[in-house]
N, C-alpha and C positions, 0 to 999 in steps of 0.2 A: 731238434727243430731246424738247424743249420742244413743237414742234411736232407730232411723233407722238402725244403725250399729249393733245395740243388737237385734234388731228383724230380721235378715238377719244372724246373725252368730248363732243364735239358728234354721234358718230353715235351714240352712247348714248341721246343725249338726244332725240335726230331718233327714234329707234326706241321710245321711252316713250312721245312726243308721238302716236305713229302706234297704241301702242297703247292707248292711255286709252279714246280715244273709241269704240273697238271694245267696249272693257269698259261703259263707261258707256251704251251702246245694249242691251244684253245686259241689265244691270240694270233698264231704263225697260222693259222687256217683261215679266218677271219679276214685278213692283210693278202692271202694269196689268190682270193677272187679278182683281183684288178689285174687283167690280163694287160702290159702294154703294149705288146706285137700286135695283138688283135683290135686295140684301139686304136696305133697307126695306121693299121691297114685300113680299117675302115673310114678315117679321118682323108685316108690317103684315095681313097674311092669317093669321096664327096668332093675332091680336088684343092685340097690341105696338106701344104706341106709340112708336114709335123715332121719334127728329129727325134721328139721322145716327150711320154706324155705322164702325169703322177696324177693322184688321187687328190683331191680341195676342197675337203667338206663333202657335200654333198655336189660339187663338178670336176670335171677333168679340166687341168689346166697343162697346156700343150703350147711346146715351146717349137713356132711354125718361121722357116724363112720364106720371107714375103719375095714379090717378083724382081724386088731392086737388090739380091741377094742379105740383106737385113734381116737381123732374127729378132721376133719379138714372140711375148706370150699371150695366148689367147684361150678365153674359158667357153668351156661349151658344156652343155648339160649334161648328166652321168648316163642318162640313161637314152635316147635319141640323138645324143651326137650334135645338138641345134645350137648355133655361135648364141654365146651370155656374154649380155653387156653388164657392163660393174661400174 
């Protein structure tokens, strides 16, 4: 009996092991749509000084120095680029 239980929770485990990394390849694809070169640049074309910009839910939140050389953070929409106020 002992041993049915040990040969059953090691293919349990065998079968977790086999599944993770399928999940976690799936994930690293998902995450690698959010270009940020290509969202400074364009941030940078609308006349936004962005330093560097991440992913906020559903907005881009971009960390811009203003004209007084002060840096602060600013949300803009994910997918037109348009300043959101919060």
């Amino acid at each position: 009996m002992i041993k049915n239980t040990i040969i059953a929770l090691v293919a349990a485990a065998s079968l977790a092991g086999v599944a993770a990394p399928a999940y976690a390849a799936q994930s690293i694809v998902t995450d690698s749509s959010f270009d940020n070169n290509t969202i400074i640049a364009r941030l940078h074309d609308q006349g936004v000084k962005a330093t560097d910009v991440e992913e906020w839910g559903d907005l881009v939140r971009a960390y811009v120095v203003l004209e007084d050389g002060t840096q602060t953070m600013q949300f803009f929409s994910n997918d037109t680029l348009t300043p959101v106020s919060l």
